[in-house]
C-alpha positions in Angstrom: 12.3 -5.8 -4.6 12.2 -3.0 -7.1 11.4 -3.4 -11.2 11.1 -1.3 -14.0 9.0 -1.7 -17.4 8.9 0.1 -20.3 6.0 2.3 -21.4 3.3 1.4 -23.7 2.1 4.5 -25.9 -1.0 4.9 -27.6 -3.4 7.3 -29.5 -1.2 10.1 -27.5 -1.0 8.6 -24.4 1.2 6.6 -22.4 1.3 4.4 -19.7 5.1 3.4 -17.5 5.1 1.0 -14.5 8.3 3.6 -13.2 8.8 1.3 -9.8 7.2 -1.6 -8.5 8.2 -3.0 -5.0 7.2 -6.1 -2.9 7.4 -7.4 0.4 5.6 -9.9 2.2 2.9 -7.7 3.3 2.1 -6.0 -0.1 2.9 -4.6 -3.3 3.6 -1.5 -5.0 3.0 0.3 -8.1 4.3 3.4 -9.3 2.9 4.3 -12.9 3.5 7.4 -14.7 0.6 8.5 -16.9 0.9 10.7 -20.2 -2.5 11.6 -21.5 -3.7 13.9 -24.6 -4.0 17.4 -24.3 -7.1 19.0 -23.4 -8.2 15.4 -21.9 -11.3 15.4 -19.9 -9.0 13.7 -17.1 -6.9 16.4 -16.6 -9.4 19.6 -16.2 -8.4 21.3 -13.0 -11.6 19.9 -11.4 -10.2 16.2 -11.3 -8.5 14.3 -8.5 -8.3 11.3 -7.1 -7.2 8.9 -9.7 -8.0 5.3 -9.8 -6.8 2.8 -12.4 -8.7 -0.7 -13.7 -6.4 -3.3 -13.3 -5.1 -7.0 -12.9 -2.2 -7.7 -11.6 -0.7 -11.7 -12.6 1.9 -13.7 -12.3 3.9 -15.5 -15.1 1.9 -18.6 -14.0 -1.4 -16.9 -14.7 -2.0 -16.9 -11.0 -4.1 -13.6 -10.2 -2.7 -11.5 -7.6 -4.8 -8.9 -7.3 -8.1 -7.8 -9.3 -8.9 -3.7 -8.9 -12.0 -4.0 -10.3 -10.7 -4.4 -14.0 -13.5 -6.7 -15.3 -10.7 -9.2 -16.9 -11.7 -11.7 -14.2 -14.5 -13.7 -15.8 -13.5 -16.9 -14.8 -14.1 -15.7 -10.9 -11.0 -16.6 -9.7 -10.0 -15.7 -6.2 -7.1 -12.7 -6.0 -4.5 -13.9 -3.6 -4.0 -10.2 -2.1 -7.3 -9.9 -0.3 -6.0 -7.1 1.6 -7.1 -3.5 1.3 -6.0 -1.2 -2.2 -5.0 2.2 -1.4 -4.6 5.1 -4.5 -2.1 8.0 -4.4 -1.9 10.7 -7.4 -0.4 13.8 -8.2 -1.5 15.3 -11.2 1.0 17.7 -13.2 -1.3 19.7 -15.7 1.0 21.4 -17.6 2.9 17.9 -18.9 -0.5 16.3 -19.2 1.0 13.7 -16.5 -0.5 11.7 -14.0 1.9 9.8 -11.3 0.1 6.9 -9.6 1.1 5.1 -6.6 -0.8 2.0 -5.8 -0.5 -0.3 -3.2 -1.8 -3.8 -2.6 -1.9 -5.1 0.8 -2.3 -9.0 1.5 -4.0 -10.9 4.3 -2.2 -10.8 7.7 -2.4 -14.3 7.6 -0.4 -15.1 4.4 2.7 -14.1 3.0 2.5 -12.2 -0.6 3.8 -14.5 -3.3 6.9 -13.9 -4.9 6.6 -12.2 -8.4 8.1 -14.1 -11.1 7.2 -12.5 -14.7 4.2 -11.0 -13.5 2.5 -8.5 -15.5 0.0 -5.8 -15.1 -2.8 -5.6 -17.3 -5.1 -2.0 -17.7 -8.5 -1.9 -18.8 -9.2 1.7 -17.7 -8.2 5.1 -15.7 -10.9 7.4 -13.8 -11.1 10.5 -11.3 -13.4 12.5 -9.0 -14.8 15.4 -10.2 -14.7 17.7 -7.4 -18.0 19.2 -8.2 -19.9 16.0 -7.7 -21.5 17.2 -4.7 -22.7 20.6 -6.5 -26.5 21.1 -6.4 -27.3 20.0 -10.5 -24.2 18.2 -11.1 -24.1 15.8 -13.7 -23.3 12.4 -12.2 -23.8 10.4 -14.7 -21.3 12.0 -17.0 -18.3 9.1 -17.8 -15.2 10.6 -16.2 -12.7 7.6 -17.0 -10.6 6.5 -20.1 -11.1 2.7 -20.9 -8.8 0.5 -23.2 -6.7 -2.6 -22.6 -2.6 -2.0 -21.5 -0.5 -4.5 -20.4 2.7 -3.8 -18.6 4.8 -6.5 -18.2 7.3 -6.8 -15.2 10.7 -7.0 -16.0 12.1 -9.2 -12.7 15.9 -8.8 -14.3 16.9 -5.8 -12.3 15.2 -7.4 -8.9 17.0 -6.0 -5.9 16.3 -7.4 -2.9 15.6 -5.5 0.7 15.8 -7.3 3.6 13.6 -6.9 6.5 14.8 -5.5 9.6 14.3 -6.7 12.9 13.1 -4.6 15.8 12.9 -5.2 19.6 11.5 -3.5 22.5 13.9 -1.4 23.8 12.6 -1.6 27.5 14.8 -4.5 29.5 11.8 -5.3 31.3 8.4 -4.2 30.3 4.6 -5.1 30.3 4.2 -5.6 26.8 5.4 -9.1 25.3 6.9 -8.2 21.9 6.9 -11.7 19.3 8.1 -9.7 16.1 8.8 -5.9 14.8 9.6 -5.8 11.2 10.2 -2.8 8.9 9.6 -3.2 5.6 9.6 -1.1 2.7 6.1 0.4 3.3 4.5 -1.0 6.2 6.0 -1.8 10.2 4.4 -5.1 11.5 4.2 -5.6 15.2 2.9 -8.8 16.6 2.1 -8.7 20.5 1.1 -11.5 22.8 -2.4 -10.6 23.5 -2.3 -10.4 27.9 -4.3 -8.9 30.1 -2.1 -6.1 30.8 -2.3 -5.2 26.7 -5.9 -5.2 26.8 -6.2 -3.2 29.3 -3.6 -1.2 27.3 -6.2 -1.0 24.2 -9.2 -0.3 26.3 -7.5 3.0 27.4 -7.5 3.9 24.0 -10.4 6.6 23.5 -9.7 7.9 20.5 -9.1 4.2 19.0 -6.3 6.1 16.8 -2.4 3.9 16.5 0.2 5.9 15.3 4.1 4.6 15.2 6.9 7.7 14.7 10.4 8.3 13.9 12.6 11.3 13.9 16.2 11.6 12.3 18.1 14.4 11.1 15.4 15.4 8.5 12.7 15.6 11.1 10.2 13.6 12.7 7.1 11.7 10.8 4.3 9.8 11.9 2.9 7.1 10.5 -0.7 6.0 10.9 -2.4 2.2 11.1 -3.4 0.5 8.0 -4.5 -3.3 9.6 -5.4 -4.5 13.3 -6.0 -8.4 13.7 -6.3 -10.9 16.7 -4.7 -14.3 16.1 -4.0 -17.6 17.1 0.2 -18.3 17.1 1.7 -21.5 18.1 -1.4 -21.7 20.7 -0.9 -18.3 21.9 -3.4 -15.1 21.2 -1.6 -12.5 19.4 -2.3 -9.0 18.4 -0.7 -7.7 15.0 -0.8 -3.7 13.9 0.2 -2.8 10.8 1.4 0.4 10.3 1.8 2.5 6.9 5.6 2.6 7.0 7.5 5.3 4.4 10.9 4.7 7.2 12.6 1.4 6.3 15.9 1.9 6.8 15.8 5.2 8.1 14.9 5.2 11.9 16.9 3.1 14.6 14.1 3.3 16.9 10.4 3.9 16.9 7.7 4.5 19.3 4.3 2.6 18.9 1.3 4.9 20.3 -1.2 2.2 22.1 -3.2 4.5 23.7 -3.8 8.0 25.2 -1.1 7.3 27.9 1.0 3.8 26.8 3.9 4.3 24.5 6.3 1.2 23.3 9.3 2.3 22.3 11.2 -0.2 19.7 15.0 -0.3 18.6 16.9 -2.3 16.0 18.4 -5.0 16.6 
């Protein structure tokens, strides 16, 4: 599902929600950042940029909590998952474009978001010369304040996932589920022996799934590993950062130094 959200300016700097999607394995936000000139955040030394934030929905159910000291109450974030940061800073505009994305438990679908909002109590960045003999580290490098960026679920379009299978008639490895989503491939795998013994010739313990189309070929690395119980039966579910959706109509699943599983839509 994609949304879009107006920006909310203040004291020369603004902060837009540009995109947000969600599946049932996470969420994402894309925010666009405008900050003053000559701010502290912006100095050619910075990177890495992390925002303070809650993200709600319209019930007042939190969602997820990146560490933005709103939750005083204690209560439990639903995405329990890991948060991963992307930034790319433009200097010359003063602009910061953030990608976050929220990841839930393997074991629960993400919530639907109805009127959900995102609420900012703060932006920060690495200063590259933190590991420099007589460095400052206890110089502030963050911005804090209170946004929030409400969610506006009007313009909700909805993308399907899309089933895979394993393209081998017959073959070793039992295949319960291949989905593409948005960002992130989930494959679920009865757990035999013959898997195992799969896994254990993986040295380098390194999963990759790729894809090649006319614009090239990509690989995509593992975000999540988790053993199961299924309807009585041990499963094994890898999650896979996923940038393809739509884009690949077959992908190969890297198990281990020698074993390849190649999947095809259905």
């Amino acid at each position: 599902m994609f949304f879009q959200t107006p920006k909310v300016p203040e004291n020369n700097r603004s902060y837009k929600l540009e995109e947000v999607f969600s599946d049932q394995t996470q969420v994402g936000l894309h925010f666009t950042i405008k900050l003053p000139e000559k701010s502290p955040l912006m100095a050619k030394n910075m990177s890495e940029y992390i925002l303070n934030f809650a993200l709600y929905n319209g019930d007042g159910t939190l969602l997820a909590d990146a560490n933005s000291g709103l939750n005083n109450g204690g209560q439990d974030s639903l995405m329990t998952g890991t948060y991963k940061y992307i930034s790319q800073k433009t200097a010359n505009a003063n602009t910061i474009n953030l990608t976050v994305l929220l990841h839930g438990d393997l074991k629960a679908d993400v919530p639907e978001l109805k009127n959900a909002s995102v609420k900012i109590t703060g932006i920060s960045a690495k200063d590259e010369r933190a590991n420099q003999e007589g460095f400052n580290k206890a110089k502030d490098n963050s911005i804090k304040g209170h946004w929030n960026l409400p969610i506006d679920s009007q313009t909700v379009k909805a993308l399907p996932v899309i089933d895979f299978e394993n393209a081998a008639a017959a073959s070793d490895i039992s295949v319960i589920s291949a989905k593409a989503y948005p960002s992130s491939f989930v494959l679920t795998m009865k757990y035999t022996d013959t898997l195992q013994e799969m896994l254990k010739r993986n040295d380098s313990g390194v999963f990759t799934l790729s894809g090649s189309n006319n614009d090239g070929s990509f690989t995509y690395n593992l975000m999540q590993i988790d053993t199961q119980q299924q309807a009585g039966e041990t499963v094994k579910i890898l999650v896979f950062e996923y940038g393809g959706y739509d884009a690949f109509n077959s992908v190969s699943v890297q198990l281990s130094d020698v074993d390849t599983l190649t999947l095809r839509e259905k």
